[in-house]
C-alpha positions as CSV (number, residue, x, y, z in Angstrom):
1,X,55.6,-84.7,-128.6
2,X,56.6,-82.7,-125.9
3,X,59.9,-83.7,-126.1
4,X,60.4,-82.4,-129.5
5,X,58.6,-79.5,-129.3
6,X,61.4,-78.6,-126.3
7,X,64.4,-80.0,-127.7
8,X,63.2,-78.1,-131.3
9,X,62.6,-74.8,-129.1
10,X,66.2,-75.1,-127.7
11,X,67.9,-75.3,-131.4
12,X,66.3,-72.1,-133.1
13,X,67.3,-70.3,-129.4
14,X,70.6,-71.5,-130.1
15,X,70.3,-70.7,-133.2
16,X,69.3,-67.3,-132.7
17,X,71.9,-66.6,-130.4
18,X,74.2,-68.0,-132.9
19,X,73.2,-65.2,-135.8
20,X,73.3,-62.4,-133.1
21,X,76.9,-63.4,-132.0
22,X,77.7,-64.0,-135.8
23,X,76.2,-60.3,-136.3
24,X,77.5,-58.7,-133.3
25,X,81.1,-60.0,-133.0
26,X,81.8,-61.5,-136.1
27,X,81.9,-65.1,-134.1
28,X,80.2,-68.2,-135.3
29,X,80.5,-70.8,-132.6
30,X,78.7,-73.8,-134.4
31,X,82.0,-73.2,-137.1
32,X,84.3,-72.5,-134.0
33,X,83.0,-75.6,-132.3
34,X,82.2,-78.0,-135.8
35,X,84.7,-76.5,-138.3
36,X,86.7,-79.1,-138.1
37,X,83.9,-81.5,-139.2
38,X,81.9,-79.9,-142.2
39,X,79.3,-82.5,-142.5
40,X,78.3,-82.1,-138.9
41,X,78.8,-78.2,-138.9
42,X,76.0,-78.9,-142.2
43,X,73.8,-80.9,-140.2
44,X,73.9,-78.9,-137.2
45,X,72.8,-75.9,-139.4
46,X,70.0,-78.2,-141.2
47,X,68.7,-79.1,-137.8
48,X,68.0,-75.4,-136.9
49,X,66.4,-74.8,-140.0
50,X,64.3,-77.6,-139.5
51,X,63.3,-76.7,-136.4
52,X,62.7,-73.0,-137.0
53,X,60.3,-74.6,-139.4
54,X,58.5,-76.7,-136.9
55,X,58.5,-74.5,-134.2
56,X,56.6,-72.1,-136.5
57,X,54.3,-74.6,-138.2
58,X,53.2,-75.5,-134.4
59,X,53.3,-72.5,-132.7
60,X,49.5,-71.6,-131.2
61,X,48.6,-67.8,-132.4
């Protein structure tokens, strides 16, 4: 569990930074890197979501 608790932490940072990047400069580096590939560049963006989600259902107020 600990395992995906880190590995879930690590997408919605990247995920974050992502946005703010996207926001900032206009830049989206998971297109950049997965545009190519749509159904990954999708999945990559369904795994952050899904994340976020977890992270938020587990966090400890």
């Amino acid at each position: 569990m600990k395992a995906l608790s880190t590995v879930a932490f690590a997408l919605v940072v990247v995920g974050a930074l992502n946005w703010g990047l996207v926001a900032l400069l206009n830049l989206n580096l998971v297109t950049l890197l997965l545009g190519s590939w749509p159904t990954l560049e999708k999945t990559a963006y369904i795994l952050v979501g899904a994340s976020a989600v977890y992270v938020g259902a587990t966090h400890k107020w």
